[in-house]
Steps between C-alpha positions, in 0.01 A plus 500: 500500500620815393543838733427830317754788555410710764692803333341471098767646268427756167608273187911503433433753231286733788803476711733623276289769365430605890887505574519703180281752575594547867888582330662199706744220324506183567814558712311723710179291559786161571622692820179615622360155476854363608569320152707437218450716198446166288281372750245824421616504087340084571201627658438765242550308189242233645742185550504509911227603741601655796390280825479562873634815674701644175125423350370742793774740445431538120132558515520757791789641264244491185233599668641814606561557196181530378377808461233678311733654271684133426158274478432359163231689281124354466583340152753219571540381133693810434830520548818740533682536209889451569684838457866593457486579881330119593759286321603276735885455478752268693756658784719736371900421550724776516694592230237425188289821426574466138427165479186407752191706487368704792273679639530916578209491750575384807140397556172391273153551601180371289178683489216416313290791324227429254554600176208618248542285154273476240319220654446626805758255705775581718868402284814382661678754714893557552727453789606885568836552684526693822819570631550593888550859502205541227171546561223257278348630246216424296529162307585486129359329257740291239360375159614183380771633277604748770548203765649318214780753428553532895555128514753524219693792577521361833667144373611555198857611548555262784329221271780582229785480707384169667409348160887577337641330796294178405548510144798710447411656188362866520255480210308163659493642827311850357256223312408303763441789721296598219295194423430468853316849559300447150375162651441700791300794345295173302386388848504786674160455723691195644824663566347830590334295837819247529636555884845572355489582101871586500549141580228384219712716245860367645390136448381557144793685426755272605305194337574662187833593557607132594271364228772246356305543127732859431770296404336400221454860387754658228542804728606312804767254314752724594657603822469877594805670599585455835512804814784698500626420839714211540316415838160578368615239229580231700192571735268437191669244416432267803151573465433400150717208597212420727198261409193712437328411859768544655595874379125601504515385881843685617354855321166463678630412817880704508374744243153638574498371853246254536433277752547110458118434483444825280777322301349185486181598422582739170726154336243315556688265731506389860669653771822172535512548144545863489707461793752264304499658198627851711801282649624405199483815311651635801747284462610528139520850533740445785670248322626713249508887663549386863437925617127452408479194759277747790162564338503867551814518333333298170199769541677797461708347231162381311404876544794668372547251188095585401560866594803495231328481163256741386191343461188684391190352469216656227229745622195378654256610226713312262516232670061479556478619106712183451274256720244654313598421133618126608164480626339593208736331253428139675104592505528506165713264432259261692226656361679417147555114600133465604359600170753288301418203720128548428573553121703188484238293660176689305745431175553154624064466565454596124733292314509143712278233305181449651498123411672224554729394160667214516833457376600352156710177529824493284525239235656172507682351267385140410751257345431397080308750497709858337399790662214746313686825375429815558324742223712692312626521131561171244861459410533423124454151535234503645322731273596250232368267660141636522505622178539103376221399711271795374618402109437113568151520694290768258624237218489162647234226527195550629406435871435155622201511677401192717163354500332323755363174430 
């Protein structure tokens, strides 16, 4: 028999959208409950439930919270659009501000404020920063190409950097950073609501920068010329020496500063296995430039080799005017197929017999027996030949005729 919870908790996203909006990080609400930091990241991404006292702790904590200004809005189906100021990013390292996006504002509060559309329905609304020496203002209101453009010029540059250091060509990295935002603007009502779309947009664009087809591709044949720095050489070196998991997981984790489940989670791979494939790259890098052995020393390294080239990506309306025409282009290209499928099988319809014809048998060839020639022209013998019988017949005997008795 089971015991309900004395203490009911909002749902995992509720929590995290009450912590949010009360300015608090998940450090902050771990030593008030008396925590870890992953223990409350568990509890807000849904995998753990908190039980007993800490369960106590975090719903007086929550609860507190709660405020008039911080409960939901009367129409739960709608839902805050993710802003450049409510990306959710991993732990910042020191050292990196070229090469891990940030955030300016030191704190994020959501408000929700009904906004007059043509069919009369409240629309998404945007995370608006508030800093702690500012005073809030009134919320704003992002369109979807506006949110889209915030998203990009927030990730873009980072997204560059990160992509060169997996592929180590300069012209892929700009493409897949590329490709991934025009997938992005194509589904943008799922990334819009996504808990962290940088992430969404990182994982897309490193899929495409590892994508093992490009070395099929004319452009890609060749080897681009290497960094000018002899230690930036070698550094780049070791990593594209590196299996494809294995690099992917040792710039997540030493690069951007993930966590090991945060890791784990974006390779789609378990935590031992992410673990594992960490130690070895570790290790390989060590291997061969034994100074890059301490992590923080291989993070600052990863930031200064990315921070060396200069990678721009293409504006954002290019970038949505390209989704758009690919769009387009396979629309009609399926809309193309489609009609030459049904024209094929109409053409098919109107031509196929609509009885059944059975086959003729080939002749056989019986023995004493010469076989019957074909029509065609009489050699000259054989023109003589008919000519005799003609001659002899008209002037021969006459018939026999039998008679019956």
């Amino acid at each position: 028999m089971t015991q309900r919870p004395a203490n009911p908790l909002p749902p995992p996203k509720e929590c995290r959208r009450l912590r949010e909006a009360g300015a608090l990080t998940q450090a902050q609400v771990a030593a008030q409950v008396g925590v870890t930091r992953e223990t409350v990241r568990a509890w807000e991404s849904g995998r753990t439930t908190p039980r007993g006292r800490k369960r106590e702790a975090y719903a007086k904590l929550l609860a507190s919270l709660t405020t008039p200004e911080t409960a939901p809005a009367t129409q739960p189906e709608t839902q805050p659009a993710t802003g450049p100021a409510g990306i959710t990013t991993a732990p910042q390292k020191a050292g990196s501000p070229e090469f891990i996006p940030h955030l300016t504002a030191s704190r994020t509060r959501q408000r929700r404020h009904p906004h007059p559309s043509a069919a009369g329905t409240p629309t998404r609304t945007a995370t608006v920063p508030r800093t702690s020496v500012e005073r809030p203002g009134p919320a704003t209101f992002l369109s979807p190409a506006q949110a889209f453009d915030a998203l990009y010029a927030f990730c873009a540059p980072a997204l560059v950097r990160q992509a060169y250091l997996l592929s180590g060509r300069r012209e892929l990295a700009r493409e897949s950073v590329e490709r991934a935002f025009q997938i992005a603007w194509q589904r943008w009502p799922e990334v819009a609501v996504d808990p962290d779309p940088a992430g969404w947009v990182r994982a897309t664009a490193y899929e495409y920068a590892l994508s093992p087809w490009h070395r099929f591709r004319p452009r890609y044949r060749h080897p681009e010329p290497p960094p000018a720095d002899a230690a930036d050489r070698a550094l780049l070196d070791v990593l594209l020496a590196l299996p494809p998991s294995q690099r992917r997981t040792l710039l997540l984790h030493d690069g951007v500063g993930l966590g090991l489940p945060e890791t784990a989670a974006e390779t789609e791979a378990s935590t031992p296995a992410t673990a594992s494939r960490l130690l070895h790259a570790r290790r390989a890098v060590a291997a061969r430039l034994p100074g890059l052995a301490d992590p923080a020393a291989l993070h600052r390294r990863l930031a200064e080799v990315a921070s060396v080239e200069r990678l721009r990506a293409p504006k954002p309306p290019a970038v949505r005017m390209g989704s758009e025409r690919r769009a387009r282009f396979w629309t009609r290209a399926a809309i193309a197929f489609t009609v030459t499928i049904i024209g094929a099988t109409a053409l098919t319809l109107r031509t196929a017999p609509t009885r059944y014809e059975p086959p003729v048998p080939p002749g056989e060839t019986v023995q004493g027996i010469p076989p019957r020639p074909a029509p065609g022209t009489l050699s000259g013998k054989e023109l003589k030949l008919r000519k005799k019988l003609r001659s002899e017949t008209a002037h021969g005997p006459e018939r026999l005729i039998p008679e019956s008795r």
